[in-house]
LUMFI-772440 format. One record per residue: z, y, x of N, C-alpha, C in turn; residue in three letters. Coordinates in steps of 0.001 Angstrom, whole numbers, padded with zeros to 6 digits, always signed. Each point is the difference from the previous one (the first is absolute). Example, Ala and Ser with C-alpha at 12.3 -4.5 7.8 and 13.67 -1.06 7.14 Angstrom:
% LUMFI-772440
+007800-005690+013190+000000+001190-000890+000000+001200+000900ALA-000720+001050-000350+000060+001190+000820+000730+001090-000770SER
% end
This chain:
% LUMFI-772440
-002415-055973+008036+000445+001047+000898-000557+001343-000447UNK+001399+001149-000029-001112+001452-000157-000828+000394+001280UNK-000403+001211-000189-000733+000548+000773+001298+001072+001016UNK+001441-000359-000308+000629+000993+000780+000934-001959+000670UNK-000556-000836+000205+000583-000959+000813-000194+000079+001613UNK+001515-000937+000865-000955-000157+001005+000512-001419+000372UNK-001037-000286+000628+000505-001711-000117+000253-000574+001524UNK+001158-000386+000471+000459-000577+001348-000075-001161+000197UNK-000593-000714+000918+000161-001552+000225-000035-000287+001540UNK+001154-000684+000389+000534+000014+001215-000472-001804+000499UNK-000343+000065+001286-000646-000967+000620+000854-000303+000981UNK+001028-001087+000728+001127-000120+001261-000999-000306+000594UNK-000211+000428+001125-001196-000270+001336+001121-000641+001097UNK-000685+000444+001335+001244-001171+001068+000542+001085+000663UNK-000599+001370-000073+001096+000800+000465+000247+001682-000854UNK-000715-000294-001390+000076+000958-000472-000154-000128-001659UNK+000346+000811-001016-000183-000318-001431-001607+001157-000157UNK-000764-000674-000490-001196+000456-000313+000313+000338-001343UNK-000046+001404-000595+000011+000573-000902-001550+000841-001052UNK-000401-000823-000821-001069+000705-000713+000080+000902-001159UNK-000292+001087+000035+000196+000827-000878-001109+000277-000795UNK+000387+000197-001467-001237+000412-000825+000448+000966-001176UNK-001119+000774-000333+000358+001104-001157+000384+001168+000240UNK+000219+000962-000735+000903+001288+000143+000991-000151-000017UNK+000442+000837+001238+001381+000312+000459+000597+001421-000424UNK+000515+000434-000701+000541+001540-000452+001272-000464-000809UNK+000218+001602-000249+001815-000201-000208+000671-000694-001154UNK-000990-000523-000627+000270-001100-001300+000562-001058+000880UNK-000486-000479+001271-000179-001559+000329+000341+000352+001221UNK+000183+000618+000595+000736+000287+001110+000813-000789+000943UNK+001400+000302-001067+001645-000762-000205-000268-001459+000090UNK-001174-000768-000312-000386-001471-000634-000249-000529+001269UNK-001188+000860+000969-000449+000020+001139+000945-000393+001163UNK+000736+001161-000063+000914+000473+001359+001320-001412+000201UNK+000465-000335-001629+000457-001193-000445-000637-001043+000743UNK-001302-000317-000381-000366-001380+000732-000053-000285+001274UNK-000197+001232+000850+000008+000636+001247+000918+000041+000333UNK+001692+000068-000139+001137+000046+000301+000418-001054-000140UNK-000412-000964-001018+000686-001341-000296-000617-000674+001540UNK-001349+000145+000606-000455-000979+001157+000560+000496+000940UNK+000272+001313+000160+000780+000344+001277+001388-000045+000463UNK+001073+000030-001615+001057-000162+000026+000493-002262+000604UNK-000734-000780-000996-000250-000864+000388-000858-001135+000727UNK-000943+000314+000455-000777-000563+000471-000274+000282+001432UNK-000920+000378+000441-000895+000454+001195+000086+001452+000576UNK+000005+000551+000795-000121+001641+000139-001669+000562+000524UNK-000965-001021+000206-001386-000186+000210-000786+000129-001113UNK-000487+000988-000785-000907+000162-001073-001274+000531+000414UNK-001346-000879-000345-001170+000794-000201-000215+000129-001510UNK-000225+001159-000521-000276+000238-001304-001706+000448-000031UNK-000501-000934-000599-001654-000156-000708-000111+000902-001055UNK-000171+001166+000043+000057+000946-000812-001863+000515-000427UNK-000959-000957+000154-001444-000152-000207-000012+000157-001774UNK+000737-000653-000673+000206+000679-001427+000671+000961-000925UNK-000130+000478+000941+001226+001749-000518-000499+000774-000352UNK-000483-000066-001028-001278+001203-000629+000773+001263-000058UNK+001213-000067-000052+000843+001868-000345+001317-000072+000684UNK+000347+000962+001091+001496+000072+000606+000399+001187-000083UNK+001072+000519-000235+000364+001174-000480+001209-000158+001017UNK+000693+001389+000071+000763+000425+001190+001433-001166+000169UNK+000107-000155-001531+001154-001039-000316-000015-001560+000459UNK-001768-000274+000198-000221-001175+001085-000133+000308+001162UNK-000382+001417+000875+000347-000034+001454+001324-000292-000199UNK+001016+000813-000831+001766-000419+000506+000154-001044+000431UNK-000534-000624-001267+000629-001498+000168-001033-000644+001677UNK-000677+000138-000012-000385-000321+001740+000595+000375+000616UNK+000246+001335+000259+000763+000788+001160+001681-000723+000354UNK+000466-000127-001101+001470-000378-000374-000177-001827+000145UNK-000571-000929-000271-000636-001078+000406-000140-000097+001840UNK-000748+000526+000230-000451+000143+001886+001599+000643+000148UNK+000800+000110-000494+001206+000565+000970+000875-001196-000455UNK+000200-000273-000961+000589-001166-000091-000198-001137+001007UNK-001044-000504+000516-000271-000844+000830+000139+000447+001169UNK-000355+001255+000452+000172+000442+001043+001706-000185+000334UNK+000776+000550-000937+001334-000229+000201+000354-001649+000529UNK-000758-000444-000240+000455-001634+000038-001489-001054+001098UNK-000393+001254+000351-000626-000788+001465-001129-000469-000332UNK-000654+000517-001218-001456-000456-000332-000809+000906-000605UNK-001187+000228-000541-001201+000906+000194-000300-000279-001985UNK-001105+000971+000080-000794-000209-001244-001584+000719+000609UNK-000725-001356-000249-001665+000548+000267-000516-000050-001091UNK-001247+000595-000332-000629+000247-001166-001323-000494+000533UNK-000782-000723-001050-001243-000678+000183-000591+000426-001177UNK-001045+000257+000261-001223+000583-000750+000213+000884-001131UNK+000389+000996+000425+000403+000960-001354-001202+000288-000429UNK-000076+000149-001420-001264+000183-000646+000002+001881+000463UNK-001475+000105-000524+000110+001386+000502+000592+001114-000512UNK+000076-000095-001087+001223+001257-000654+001194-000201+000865UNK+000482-001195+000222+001198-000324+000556+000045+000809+001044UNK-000816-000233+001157-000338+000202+001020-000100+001681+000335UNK-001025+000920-001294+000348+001221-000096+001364+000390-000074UNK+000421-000380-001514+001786+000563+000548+000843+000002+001121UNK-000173-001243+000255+000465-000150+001575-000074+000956+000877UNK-001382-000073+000001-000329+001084+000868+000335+001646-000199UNK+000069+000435-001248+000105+001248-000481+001830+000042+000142UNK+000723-000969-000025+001763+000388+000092-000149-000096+001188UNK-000937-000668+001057+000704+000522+001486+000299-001656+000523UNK+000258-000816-000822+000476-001436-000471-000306-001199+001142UNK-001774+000693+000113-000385-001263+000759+000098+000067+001357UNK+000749+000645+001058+000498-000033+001198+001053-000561-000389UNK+000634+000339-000763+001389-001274-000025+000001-001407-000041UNK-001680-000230-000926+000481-001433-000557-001541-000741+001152UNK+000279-000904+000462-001354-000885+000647-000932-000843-001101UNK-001054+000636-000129-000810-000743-000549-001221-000633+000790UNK-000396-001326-001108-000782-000625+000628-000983-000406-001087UNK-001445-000951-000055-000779+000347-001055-000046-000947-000110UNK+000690-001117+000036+000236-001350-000718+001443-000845+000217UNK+000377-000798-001134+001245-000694+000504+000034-000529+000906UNK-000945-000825+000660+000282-000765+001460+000270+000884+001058UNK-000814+001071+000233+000075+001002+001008+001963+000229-000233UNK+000198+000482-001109+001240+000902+000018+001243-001013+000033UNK-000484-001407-000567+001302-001180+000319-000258-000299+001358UNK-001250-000301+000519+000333-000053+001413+000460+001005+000816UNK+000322+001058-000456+000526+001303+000929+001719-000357+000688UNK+000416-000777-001100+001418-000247+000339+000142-001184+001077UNK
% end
């Protein structure tokens, strides 16, 4: 793996797809992202917590793909929570304005049991 990867691995829970994220997210890898993220919402579940605890780098092109993600589900009667954003994560978030939109929680159980 380079150092501009990010790596997705999706978990079916009983009422939600547990999503773990790892690596940098920027506009190389973006498109790859928002992809794997569209493939679970288009078919699967509309309930995502995304584990974003290994996200060492998010750039504006990974809020999109969140922002555009949480509306997708929203369109279709389900949510996106975020569990343990590492702390850069967590700064950006905070610096776009981001994290009143999105519910976070500081571990996966907390944020899968939210649903």
């Amino acid at each position: 793996m380079s150092d501009t990867a990010v790596n997705v691995s999706v978990e079916s829970m009983k009422r939600v797809e547990l999503v773990t994220v790892s690596g940098r997210i920027d506009s190389s890898n973006a498109a790859e992202f928002e992809g794997s993220l569209k493939e679970l919402t288009e078919t699967v579940r509309h309930n995502l917590v995304l584990n974003l605890s290994g996200v060492s780098y998010m750039s504006s092109a990974g809020l999109r793909t969140l922002v555009s993600t949480l509306k997708d589900c929203k369109k279709r009667s389900g949510d996106v929570r975020l569990a343990a954003p590492s702390e850069r994560v967590a700064e950006v978030l905070s610096l776009a304005g981001l994290d009143s939109l999105f519910k976070v929680y500081e571990d996966n159980t907390a944020a899968v049991g939210s649903f």
